[in-house]
N, C-alpha and C positions, 0 to 999 in steps of 0.2 A: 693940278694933279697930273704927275705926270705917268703912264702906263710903261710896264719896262715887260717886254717879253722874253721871256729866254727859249732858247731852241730848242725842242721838242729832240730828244734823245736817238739816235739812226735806233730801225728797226732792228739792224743785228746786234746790239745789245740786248735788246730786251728777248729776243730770241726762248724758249726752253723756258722760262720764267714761269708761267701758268699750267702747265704740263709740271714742273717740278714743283709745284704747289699743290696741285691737284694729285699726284702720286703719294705726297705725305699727307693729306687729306686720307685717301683711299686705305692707306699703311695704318693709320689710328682708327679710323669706323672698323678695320676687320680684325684688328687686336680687340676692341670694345665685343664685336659678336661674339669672338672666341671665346673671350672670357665670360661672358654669358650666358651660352651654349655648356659651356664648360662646369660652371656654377649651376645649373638646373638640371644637370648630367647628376653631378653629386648629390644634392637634393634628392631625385628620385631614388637615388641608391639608399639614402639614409633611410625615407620613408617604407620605401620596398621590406629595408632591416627591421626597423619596430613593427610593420604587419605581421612580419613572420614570426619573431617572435612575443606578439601579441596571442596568432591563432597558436601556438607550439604552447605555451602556457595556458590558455585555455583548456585546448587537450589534453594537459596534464591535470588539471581542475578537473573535468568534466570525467574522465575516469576513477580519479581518486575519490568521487562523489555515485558513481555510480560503483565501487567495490564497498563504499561504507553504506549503502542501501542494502546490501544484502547480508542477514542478520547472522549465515552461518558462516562467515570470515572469522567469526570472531568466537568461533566456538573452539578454536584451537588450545591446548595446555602448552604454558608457558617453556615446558624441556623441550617440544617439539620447534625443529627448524622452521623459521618463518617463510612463509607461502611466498610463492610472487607467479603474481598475473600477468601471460600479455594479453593485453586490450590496445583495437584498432579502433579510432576514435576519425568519425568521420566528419569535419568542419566545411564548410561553405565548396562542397563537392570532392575535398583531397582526405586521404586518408594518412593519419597520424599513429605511427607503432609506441605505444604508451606501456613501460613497466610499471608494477603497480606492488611495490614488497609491504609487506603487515610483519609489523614488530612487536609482538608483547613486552612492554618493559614490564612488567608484575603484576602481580592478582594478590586483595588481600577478601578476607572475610567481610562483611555487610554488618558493621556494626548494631547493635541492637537486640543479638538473639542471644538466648540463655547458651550457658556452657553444653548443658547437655543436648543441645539440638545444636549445635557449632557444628559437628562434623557434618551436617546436611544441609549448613547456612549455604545463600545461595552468597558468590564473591564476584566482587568487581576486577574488575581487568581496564589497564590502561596498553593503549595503542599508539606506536607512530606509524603511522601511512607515507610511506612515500612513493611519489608517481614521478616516471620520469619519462618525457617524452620527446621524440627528434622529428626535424623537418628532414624530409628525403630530398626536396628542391634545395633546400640553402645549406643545410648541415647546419643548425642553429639547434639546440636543446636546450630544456625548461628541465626544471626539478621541483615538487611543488610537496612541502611537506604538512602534516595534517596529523593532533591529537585527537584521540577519542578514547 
């Protein structure tokens, strides 16, 4: 067996060689961070959007529930322009400016009473509730609507 050696390469070729390996090493690790940085950038802005208007729908809930708790909203006659409330609805420290309009669609009589006591029958009334509330931080609005 014979051993055949060939000549080891002069230093000035190989020159720049490890240094231009190692800069495009460097040029792909900090394209990979940026788009990583970049992508959990986005994320948080997505998230940041569904809290806000998670709490903004709430306050529009939570209003609309607290104008149908009180029983003389509803004592309005149907020719009369419908009311609307503002209510500031205060969620996990911020305060939320919440409209809150009451619509009579009709009122009929309470089935069951003779004719001659009809004029003093007491009548049901149907309602849409609508509440509408905006974030002052994001500008994002809810609209939350509700029969009764």
């Amino acid at each position: 067996m014979v051993l055949s050696f060939r000549p080891m390469p002069s230093p000035r070729r190989q020159r720049g060689a490890v240094l231009f390996v190692a800069l495009i090493m460097l040029v792909v690790f900090t394209l990979i961070a940026v788009s990583g940085v970049s992508s959990s950038i986005a994320g948080l802005r997505v998230v940041g959007n569904v809290q806000s208007q998670t709490e903004v729908s709430a306050a529009a809930q939570l209003a609309l529930e607290q104008v149908v708790d009180q029983v003389t909203n509803f004592q309005h006659a149907t020719d009369t322009p419908p009311p609307t409330q503002s209510i500031n609805v205060s969620i996990a420290g911020l305060s939320y400016p919440v409209n809150v309009t009451l619509n009579c669609l009709g009122s009929a009589p309470v089935a069951g009473y003779s004719a001659s006591f009809a004029a003093s029958a007491p009548s049901e009334s149907y309602w849409d509730i609508r509440a509408s509330a905006s974030d002052p931080r994001s500008g994002g609005s809810a609209v939350v609507h509700q029969g009764v």
